[in-house]
C-alpha positions, 0 to 999 in steps of 0.5 A: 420668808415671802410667805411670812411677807405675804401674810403680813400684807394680806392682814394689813389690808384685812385691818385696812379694810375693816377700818374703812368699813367702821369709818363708813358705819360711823358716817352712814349714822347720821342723818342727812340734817345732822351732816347738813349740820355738821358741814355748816358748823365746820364752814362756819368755824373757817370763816370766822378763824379767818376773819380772825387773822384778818383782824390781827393783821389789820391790827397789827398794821395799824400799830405799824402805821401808827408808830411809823407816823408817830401817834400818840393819845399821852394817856398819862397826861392829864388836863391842859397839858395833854390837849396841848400835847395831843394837838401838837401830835396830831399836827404833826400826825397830819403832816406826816400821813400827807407825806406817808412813804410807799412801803407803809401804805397798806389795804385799801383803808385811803379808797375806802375811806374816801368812797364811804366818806363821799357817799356819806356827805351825798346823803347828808346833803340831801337830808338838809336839802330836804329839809330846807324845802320842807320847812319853806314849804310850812312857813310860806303856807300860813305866811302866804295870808298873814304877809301882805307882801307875800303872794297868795297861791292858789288853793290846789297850789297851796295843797301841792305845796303842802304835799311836797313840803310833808314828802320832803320832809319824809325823805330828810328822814329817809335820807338821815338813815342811810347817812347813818347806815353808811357810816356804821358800814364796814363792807368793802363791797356794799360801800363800793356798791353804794358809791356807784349806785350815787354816782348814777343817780348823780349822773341821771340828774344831772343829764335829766336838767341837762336835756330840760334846759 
């Protein structure tokens, strides 16, 4: 009998073996490139299955907070009487986010929120700013001989009026971008990044006229 038990190991292992040894000859086929690429794919395939969940259950929160608060777009309404509706509901909408209850409070959705929204009105504002200066600076040059009123600046300051009304304007445009990119930002991270990175300029200005004046 322990025999018979004894050969029934000794076979179990030689299978054993042999499979391992196969498992080995199937790996030892690849090239480096192709198990490179193989292990990619593989890590590639997990993120996006998480990103995946992700997205269901942010979905699945919104639907929460949305009936919690009780949103609703009357898609089976038609004309005035669905504007009316929608704006009653999105009153009544308003007063109850202000008021939201602990519990439905979920994420990060009010921070990030508020970081993307600030550092989107910055950037809007330096591009109106911006652009201001830039249209000042195109009027004031040929005014500055047609308006007698109007003090004449020398030629050398004429030309750098010029350049910083055509630099101005650059940047307005530059500015513009960002306003535009930051908006289609969905990245926590970035916008957290970006938010520091303005309020470090905001904070070199504001101590740069600091030590001027």
């Amino acid at each position: 009998m322990s025999k018979k038990k004894q050969k029934a190991k000794t076979s179990k292992e030689k299978k054993q073996f042999v499979t391992t040894q196969d498992n080995i000859n199937f790996l030892n086929s690849f090239t480096a490139e192709q198990m490179q690429q193989i292990i990619t794919n593989a890590l590639l395939a997990a993120e996006e299955s998480r990103e995946r969940r992700i997205e269901k259950q942010k979905e699945k929160d919104q639907e929460k907070l949305q009936k919690a608060i009780g949103y609703n777009d009357y898609t089976n309404e038609t004309g005035l009487k669905r504007f009316i509706l929608i704006l009653i509901n999105r009153l009544k909408v308003f007063l109850k986010f202000l008021f939201m209850p602990k519990h439905l409070i979920k994420g990060d959705g009010a921070t990030f929120g508020l970081l993307k929204t600030c550092a989107e009105y910055f950037f809007l504002i330096l591009q109106w700013t911006t652009t201001l200066f830039s249209i000042i600076g195109v009027i004031y040059i040929p005014l500055q001989y047609v308006d007698k009123d109007i003090v004449a600046l020398p030629v050398w300051e004429t030309v750098l009026l010029g350049c910083f009304a055509f630099i101005s304007f650059v940047l307005s445009r530059m500015f513009r971008m960002v306003y535009f990119e930051i908006h289609k930002i969905e990245d926590r991270n970035l916008i957290f990044g970006v938010f520091t990175s303005t309020t470090s300029i905001i904070s070199i200005v504001l101590a740069t006229i600091a030590i001027i004046k």
